[in-house]
C-alpha positions as CSV (number, residue, x, y, z in Angstrom):
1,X,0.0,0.0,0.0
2,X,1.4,3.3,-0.5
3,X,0.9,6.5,0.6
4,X,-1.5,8.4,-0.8
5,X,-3.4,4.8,0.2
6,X,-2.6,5.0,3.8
7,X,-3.6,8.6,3.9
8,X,-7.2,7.8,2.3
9,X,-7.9,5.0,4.4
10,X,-7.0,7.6,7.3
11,X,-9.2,9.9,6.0
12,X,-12.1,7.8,5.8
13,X,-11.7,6.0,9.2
14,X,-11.3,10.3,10.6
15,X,-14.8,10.9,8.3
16,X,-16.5,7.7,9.7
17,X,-15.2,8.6,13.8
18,X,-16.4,12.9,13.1
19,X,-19.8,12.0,11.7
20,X,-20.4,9.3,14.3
21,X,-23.1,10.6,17.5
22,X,-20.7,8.2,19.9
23,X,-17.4,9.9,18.7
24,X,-16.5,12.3,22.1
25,X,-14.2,15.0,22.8
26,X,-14.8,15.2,26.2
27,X,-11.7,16.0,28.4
28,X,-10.0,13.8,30.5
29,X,-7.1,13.8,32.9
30,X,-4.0,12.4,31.9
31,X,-3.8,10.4,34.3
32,X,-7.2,8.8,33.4
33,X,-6.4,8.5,29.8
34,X,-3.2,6.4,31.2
35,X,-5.2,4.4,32.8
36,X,-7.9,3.5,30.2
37,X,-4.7,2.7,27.8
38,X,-3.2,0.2,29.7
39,X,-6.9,-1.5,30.4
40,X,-7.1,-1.7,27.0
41,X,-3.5,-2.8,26.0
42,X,-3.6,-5.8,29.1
43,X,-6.6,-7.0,27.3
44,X,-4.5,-8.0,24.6
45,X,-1.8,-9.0,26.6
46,X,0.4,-6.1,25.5
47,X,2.9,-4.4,28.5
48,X,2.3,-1.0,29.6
49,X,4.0,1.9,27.7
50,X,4.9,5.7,27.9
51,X,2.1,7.9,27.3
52,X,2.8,11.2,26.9
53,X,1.3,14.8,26.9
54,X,2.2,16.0,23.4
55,X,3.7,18.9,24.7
56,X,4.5,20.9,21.3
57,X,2.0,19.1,19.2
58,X,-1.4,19.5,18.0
59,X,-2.5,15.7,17.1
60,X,-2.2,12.9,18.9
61,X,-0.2,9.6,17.6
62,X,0.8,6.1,19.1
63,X,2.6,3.2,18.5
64,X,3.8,0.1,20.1
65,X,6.5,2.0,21.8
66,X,4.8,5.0,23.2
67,X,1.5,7.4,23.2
68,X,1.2,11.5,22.8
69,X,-2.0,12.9,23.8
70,X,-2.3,16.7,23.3
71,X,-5.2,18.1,25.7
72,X,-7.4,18.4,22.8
73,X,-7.1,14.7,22.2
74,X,-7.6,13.4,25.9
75,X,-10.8,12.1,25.5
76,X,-12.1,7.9,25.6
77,X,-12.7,8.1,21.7
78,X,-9.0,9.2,20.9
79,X,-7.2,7.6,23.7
80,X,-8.9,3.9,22.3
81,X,-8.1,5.0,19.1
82,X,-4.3,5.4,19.8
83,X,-4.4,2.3,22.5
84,X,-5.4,0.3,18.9
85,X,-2.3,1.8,17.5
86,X,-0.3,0.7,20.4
87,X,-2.2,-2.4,19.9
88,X,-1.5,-3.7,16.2
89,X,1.6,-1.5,15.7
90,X,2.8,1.5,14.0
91,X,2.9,0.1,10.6
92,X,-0.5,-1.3,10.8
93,X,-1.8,2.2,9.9
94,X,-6.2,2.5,10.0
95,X,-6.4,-1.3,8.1
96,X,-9.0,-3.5,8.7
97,X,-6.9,-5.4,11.7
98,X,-7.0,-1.8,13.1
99,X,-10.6,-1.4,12.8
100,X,-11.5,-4.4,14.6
101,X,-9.3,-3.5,17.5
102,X,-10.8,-0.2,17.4
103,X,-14.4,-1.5,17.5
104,X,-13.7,-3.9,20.4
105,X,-12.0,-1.3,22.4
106,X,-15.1,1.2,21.8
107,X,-17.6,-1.9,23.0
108,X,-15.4,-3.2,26.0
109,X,-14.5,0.6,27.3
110,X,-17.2,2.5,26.0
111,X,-20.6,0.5,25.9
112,X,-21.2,0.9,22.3
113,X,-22.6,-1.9,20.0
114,X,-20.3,-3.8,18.0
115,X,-23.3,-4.6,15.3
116,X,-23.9,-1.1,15.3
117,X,-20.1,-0.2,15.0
118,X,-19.7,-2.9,12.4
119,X,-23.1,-1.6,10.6
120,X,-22.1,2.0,10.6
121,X,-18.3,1.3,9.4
122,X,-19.5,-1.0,6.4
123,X,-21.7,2.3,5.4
124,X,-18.8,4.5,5.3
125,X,-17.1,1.9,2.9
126,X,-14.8,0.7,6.0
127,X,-13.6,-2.9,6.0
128,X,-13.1,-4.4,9.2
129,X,-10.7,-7.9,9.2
130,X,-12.2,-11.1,10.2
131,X,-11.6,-12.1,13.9
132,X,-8.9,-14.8,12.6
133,X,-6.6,-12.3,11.5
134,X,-6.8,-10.3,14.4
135,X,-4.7,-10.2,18.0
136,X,-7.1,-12.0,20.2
137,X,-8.7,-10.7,23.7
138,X,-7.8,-12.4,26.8
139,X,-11.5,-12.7,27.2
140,X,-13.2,-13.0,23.9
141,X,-17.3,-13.2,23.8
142,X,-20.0,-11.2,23.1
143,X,-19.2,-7.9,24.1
144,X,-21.9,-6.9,26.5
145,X,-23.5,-2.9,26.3
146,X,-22.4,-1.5,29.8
């Protein structure tokens, strides 16, 4: 995939989170969004990592060596979003293995429905990987709506 790929799947999966009624940007602490990120990265039997405050930059970004949340971007929306970065890894960009990790995330931490997440990501032309290709859960089921 090159760039200009990368860039337009980014742009979609940006599109499909802006346009979406569960898509917050509600302020948390840092130390909150901290703890929510290493929830998320023990349920997929990844170890903790630095999370940062992006001091000195305006968007936040993660991999599977560290985390930058700007204050704009400390909210449960972004922070799962880059905890699916540090999840699948840098390289993995906003691919379908992303997506599902993504969509998990927002069920387990969040509450929302994964057939309504799957539904509304199909409609916005989003693919999302099937399960076998994907890191597995420590505990994968149904996820249940909080």
């Amino acid at each position: 995939m090159n760039e200009l790929d990368l860039k337009e799947e980014a742009l979609m999966v940006y599109l499909w989170e802006d346009f979406s009624e569960w898509f917050s940007r509600n302020d948390m602490p840092l130390v909150k969004c901290k703890k929510l990120i290493k929830k998320a990265r023990y349920r997929y039997n990844r170890p903790n990592i630095r999370v940062g405050a992006g001091k000195g930059i305006s968007y936040a970004w993660g991999n599977e060596f560290g985390i930058e949340l700007p204050r704009t971007t400390r909210s449960k929306t972004y922070v799962l979003h880059e905890a699916a970065h540090s999840i699948v890894g840098g390289l993995q960009g906003h691919n379908s293995i992303w997506l599902r990790v993504y969509i998990d995330l927002l069920c387990t931490y969040m509450g929302l429905s994964k057939r309504g997440l799957f539904k509304s990501a199909r409609e916005s032309n989003l693919q999302v990987a099937p399960l076998y290709k994907c890191p597995r859960p420590r505990s994968y089921g149904i996820m249940k709506k909080k």
